[in-house]
N, C-alpha and C positions, 0 to 999 in steps of 0.2 A: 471309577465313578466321579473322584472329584477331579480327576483330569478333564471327566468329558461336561460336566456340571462348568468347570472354570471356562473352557472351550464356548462354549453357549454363551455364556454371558458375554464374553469379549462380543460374541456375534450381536449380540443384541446392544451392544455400547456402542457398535460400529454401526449397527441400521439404524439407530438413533440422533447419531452425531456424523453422517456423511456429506460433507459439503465439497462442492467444486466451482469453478470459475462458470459463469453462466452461458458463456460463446459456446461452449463446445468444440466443433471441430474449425470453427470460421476463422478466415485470417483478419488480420489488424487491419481498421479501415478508419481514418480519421477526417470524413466527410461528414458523418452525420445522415439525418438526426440524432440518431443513436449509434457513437461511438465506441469502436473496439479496440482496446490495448492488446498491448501483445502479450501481455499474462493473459487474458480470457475474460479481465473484468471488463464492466460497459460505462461511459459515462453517458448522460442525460441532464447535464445541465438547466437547472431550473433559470430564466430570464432569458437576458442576452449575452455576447462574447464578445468584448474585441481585443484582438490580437494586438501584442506586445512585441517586445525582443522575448529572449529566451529568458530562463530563469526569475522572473519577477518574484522579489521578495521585500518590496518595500511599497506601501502603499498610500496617497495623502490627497485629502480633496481643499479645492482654493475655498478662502472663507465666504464666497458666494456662491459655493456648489457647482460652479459651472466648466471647472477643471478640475480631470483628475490627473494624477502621472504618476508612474509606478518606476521604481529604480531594476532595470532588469540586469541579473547578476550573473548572465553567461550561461554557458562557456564559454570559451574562446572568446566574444564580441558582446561587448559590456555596451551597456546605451539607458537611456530615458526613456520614458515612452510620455510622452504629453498627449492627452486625451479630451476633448474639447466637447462639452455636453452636446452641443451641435456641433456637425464637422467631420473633418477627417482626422485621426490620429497621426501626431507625428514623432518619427522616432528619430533621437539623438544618440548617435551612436560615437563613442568613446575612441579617439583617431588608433591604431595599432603606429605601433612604434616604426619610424623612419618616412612615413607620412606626411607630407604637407602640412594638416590640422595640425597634427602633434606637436609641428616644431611653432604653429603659435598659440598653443592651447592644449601643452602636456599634459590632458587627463586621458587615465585610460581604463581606469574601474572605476565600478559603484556597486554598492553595497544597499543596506535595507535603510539607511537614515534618511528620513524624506520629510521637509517640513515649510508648509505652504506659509508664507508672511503678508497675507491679505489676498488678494485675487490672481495676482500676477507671479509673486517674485515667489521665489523654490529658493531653501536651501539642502542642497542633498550631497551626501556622504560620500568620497572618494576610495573607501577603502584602502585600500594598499599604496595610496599616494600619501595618506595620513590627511586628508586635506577635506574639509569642506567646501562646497562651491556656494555661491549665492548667484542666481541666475534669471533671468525674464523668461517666462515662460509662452510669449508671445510671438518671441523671437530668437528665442534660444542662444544668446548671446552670455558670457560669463559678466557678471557686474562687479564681483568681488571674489577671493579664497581669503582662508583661516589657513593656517600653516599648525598642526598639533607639535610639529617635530622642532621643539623649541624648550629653553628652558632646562635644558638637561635630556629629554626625551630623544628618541629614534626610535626608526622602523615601523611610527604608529602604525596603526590601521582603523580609522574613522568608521563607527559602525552605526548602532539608532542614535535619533534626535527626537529631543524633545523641545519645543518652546515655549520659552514665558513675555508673550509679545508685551506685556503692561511695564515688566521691568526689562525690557530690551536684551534678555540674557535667551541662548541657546545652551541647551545641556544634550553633551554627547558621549559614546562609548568609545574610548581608546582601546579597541578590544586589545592587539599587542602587547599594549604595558600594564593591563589591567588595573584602567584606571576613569575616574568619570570626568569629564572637562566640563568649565562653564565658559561662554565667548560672550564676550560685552560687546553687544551691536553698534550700541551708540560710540563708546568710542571705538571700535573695529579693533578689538585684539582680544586675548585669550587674560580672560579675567584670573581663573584660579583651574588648578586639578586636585584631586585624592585618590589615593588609591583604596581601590575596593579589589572585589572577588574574583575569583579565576574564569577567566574568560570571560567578561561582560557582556549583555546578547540585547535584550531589549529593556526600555523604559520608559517611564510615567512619571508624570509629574503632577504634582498636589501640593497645590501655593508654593510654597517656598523647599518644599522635599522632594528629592527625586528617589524614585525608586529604578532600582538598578539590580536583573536577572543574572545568572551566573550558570553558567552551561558544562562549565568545565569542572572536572573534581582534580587535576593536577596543574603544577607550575612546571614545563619544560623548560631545562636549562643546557646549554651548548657544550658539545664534549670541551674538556682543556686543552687550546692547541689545534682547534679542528680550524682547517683553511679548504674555503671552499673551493678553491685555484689546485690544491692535493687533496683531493677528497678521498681518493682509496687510499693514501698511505694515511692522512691523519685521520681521519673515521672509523668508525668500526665494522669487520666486514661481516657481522651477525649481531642481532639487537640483545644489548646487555643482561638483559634478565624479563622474565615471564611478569605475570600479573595475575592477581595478588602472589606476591612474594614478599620475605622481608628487606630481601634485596632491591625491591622495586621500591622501598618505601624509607632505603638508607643509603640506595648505593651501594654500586662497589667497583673492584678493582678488573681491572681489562686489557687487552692488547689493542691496539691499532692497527690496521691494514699492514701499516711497516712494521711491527713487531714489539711499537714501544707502549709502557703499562701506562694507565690513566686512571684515575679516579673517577669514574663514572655518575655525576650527580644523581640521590636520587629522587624518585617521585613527590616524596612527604604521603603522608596519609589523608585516601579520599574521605576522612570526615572530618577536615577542620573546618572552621565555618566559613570558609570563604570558597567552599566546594559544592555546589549545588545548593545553594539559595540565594536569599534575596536580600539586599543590600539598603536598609534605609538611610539616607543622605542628607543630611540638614546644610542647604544652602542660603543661610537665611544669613550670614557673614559671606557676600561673594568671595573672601580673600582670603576665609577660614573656613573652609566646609570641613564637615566631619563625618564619620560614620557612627550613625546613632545605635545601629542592631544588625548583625546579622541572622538571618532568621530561613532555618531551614527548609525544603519543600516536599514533599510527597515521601518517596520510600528512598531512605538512603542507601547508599551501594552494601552489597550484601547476598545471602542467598536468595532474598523475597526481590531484590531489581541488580539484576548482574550491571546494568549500565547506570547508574543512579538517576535521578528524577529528571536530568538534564531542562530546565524550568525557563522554556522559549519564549512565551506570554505575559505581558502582564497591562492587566485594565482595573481603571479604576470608575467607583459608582457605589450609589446606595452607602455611603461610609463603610467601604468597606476595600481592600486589593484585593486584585483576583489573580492568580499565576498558573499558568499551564503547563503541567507539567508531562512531556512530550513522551518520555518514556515506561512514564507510568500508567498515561491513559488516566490522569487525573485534573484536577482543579482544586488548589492549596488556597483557602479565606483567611486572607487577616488583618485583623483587628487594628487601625492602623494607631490608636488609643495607648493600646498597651502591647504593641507591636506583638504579639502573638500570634501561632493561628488558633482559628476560631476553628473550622472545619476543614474537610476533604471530600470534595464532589469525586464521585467516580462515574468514567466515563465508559460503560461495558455493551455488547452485544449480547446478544438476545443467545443461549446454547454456548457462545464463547466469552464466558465472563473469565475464567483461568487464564484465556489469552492477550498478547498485550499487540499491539498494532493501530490503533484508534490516531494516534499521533497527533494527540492536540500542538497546535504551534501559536497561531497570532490570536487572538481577544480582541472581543469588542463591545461597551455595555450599554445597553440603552432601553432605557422605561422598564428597570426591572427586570431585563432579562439579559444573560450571556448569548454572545453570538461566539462559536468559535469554529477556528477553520480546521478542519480533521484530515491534517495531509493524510491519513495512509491509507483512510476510507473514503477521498472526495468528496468530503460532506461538510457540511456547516451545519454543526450541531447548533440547540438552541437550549435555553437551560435556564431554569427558574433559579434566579440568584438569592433569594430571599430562601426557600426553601431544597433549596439544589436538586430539583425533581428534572430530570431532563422530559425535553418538553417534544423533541422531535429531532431528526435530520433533515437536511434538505440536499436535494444532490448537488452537485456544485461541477468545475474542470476538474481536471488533473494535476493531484498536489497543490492545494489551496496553502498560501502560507501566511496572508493577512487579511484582516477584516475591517472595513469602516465602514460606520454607519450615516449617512448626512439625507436629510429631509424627507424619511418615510423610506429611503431607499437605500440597500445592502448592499456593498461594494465588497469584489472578494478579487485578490490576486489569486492567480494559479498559476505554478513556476512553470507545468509543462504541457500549457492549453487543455490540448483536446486530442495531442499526440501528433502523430508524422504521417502513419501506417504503412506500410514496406515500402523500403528504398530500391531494392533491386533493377539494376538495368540503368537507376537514373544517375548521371552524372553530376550530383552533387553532393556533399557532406550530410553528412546528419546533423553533428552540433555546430557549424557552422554558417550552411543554407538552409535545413529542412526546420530545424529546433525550434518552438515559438512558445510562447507564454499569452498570456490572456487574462484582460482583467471584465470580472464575471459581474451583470446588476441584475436584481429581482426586487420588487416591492418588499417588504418587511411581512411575511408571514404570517395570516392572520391564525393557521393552525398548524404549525409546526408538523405535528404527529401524521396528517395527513399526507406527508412525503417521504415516511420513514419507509414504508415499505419498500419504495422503489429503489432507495438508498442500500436497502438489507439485499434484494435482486441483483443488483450491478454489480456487490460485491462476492456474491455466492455464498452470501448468509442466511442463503435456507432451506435446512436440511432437504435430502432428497433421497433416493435408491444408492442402496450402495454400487461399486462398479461390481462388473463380476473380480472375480477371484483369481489371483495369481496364477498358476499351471503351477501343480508340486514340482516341478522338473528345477524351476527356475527361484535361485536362492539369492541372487544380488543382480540389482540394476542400476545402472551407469549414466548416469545423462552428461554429457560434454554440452555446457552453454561457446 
């Protein structure tokens, strides 16, 4: 009896909570109007679309609204996308190595740093060059670079920008050395750094303070003796130890491909403060900046967030920070007063609040309300920041990773448009030829809640019939992607 009593109820938890993608059996079709991924969700993008390079994860509008341009971060073919209120968009694409361009204009990444200097001039983020560019965006001509890899430093990697156009200072992410720079304009060199938290992601600035995100909960450090030129004899030919372990969090002892012992550095431990939170910065001494608080965000690593808050976002408004935090499906408030947090917005669906996937990423504040961009639902939540009531979804592209807001109007990057839909038969690349990204505008919402539904549909957030039922016969099934 209580076998068949237990039996029952699973059945009744499963006709209650059966969700599936909403395609059905239809293949991927990235024409429109109504978009189909090849998992089975739909997008419906609320506005207009226009097409990027690939990957857009940087997003900034000129201070007369009338350009936008998004830093698009690949694969393979890194580029610009300059976007002209009227007009054609146009793409600057980053020369590939051995190239003509390249040999007079060696950039060849970017990254999400993007920061407009009046109408015209762009400064954006080189990544993996370590370099900033300052550039005309009329003509797409370089005007100027920053060099980070000075002063002691290498290997930077140049990530967000933030500007303070009244004291002629740029503040940026070294994400590589885990550290925040500040660049004097006026006289064109790199005024001061500090080191802050693991992995630096995004930033905001407030007068004279930068706030500065941290993605990362470890410091990796280089085996002793590893030569990338003998990689199988000086490296390791199995990864040193699991996670969590103690081993992961002290090190330890190992062999080499060649058979010699090493000391294996190790992780340290994901709660020190410099591991998934947020970084308050006082640059009010350009030549002595300091770290005022580190200050923790959402659920730290553990059994309640196996991958800790990883804290992508951060906007500020209403006196108040706002940080996103991406694996939590949350939004950390704080106080920027008495550097605290104040609250924790949660960001849940309707039947799967247990579940985590929401993936808030970029922020954006404006008249009281959050806008944020929800890569892993295609949506652009909305969110009463005063009282943290979410206020609705709007559908948005595929994988939204940044949000501005300028003149009534909501500007959203999406890394991966609006999709490809099957390659087969054609003769060109996926992440090469086919790959595109898309920066998405709609009017500013007058009622948010009015678009959740559709948002909840595209996703196959709402419950339906269970499928039928496995055949007894068959006790494990195997998918090969």
């Amino acid at each position: 009896m209580r076998r068949a009593f237990a039996g029952l109820f699973v059945s009744i938890l499963l006709l209650a909570q059966s969700y599936r993608p909403p395609a059905g059996t239809r293949p991927a079709n990235a024409k429109g109007p109504d978009y189909l991924l090849p998992g089975g969700r739909l997008l419906t993008p609320l506005g207009a679309m226009r097409p990027t390079g690939p990957g857009p994860f940087g997003l900034a509008v000129s201070a007369d609204g009338e350009t936008l341009a998004s830093a698009d971060g690949g694969p393979q073919r890194f580029s610009l996308t300059i976007l002209p209120r009227a007009g054609e968009p146009r793409r600057l694409r980053a020369p590939k190595k051995g190239e003509q361009e390249a040999e007079e204009d060696d950039w060849r990444s970017v990254f999400m740093g993007l920061a407009f200097d009046g109408d015209h001039l762009l400064y954006a983020a080189e990544g993996n060059s370590g370099r900033v560019r300052l550039m005309d965006t009329r003509t797409g001509k370089k005007l100027d670079t920053f060099d980070l890899n000075r002063d002691g430093f290498r290997d930077s990697f140049s990530g967000d920008l933030a500007l303070d156009r009244e004291r002629r200072r740029l503040f940026g992410a070294d994400q590589a050395n885990f550290r925040g720079v500040a660049l004097d304009l006026a006289r064109r060199r790199m005024a001061s750094s500090v080191r802050v938290g693991r992995l630096p992601f995004a930033l905001a600035r407030d007068g004279q303070r930068l706030w500065v995100t941290h993605v990362g909960m470890f410091e990796y450090q280089a085996i002793p003796g590893a030569d990338r030129e003998r990689a199988r004899e000086t490296g390791l030919p199995f990864p040193a130890f699991g996670f969590p372990s103690r081993e992961a969090e002290r090190g330890a002892e190992r062999r080499t491909g060649a058979g010699t012992k090493v000391k294996v550095p190790g992780l340290g431990s994901p709660h020190v403060r410099e591991a998934n939170s947020v970084a308050a910065v006082d640059f009010s001494d350009p030549a002595k900046p300091r770290v005022e608080a580190y200050i923790p965000t959402g659920v730290p690593f553990g059994p309640r967030s196996l991958g800790g808050s990883s804290p992508s976002g951060v906007a500020l408004g209403g006196g108040r920070v706002f940080v996103s935090n991406a694996t939590n499906d949350s939004i950390t408030v704080i106080d920027p007063k008495s550097l605290k947090v104040a609250r924790e917005i949660l960001l849940r669906m309707p039947g799967l609040a247990a579940y985590r996937g929401v993936l808030p990423v970029g922020l954006a504040y404006h008249e009281g309300r959050l806008y944020v961009a929800e890569a892993g639902i295609n949506a652009v939540g909305v969110v009463d920041a005063g009282s943290g009531n979410v206020l609705g979804h709007v559908p948005s592209g595929w994988f939204p990773t940044r949000v501005v807001i300028d003149r009534g109007t909501v500007y959203v990057s999406c890394a991966k448009g609006t999709g490809t839909g099957p390659n087969a038969g054609l003769d060109r690349s996926f992440q090469g030829d086919m790959r595109r990204g898309a920066v998405q505008s709609f009017p500013i919402p007058a009622d948010p809640a009015a678009h959740t539904a559709k948002v909840l549909a595209n996703n196959g957030f709402l419950p339906g019939a269970p499928d039928a039922p496995v055949p007894a016969g068959i006790r494990n099934v195997v998918i090969i992607v």
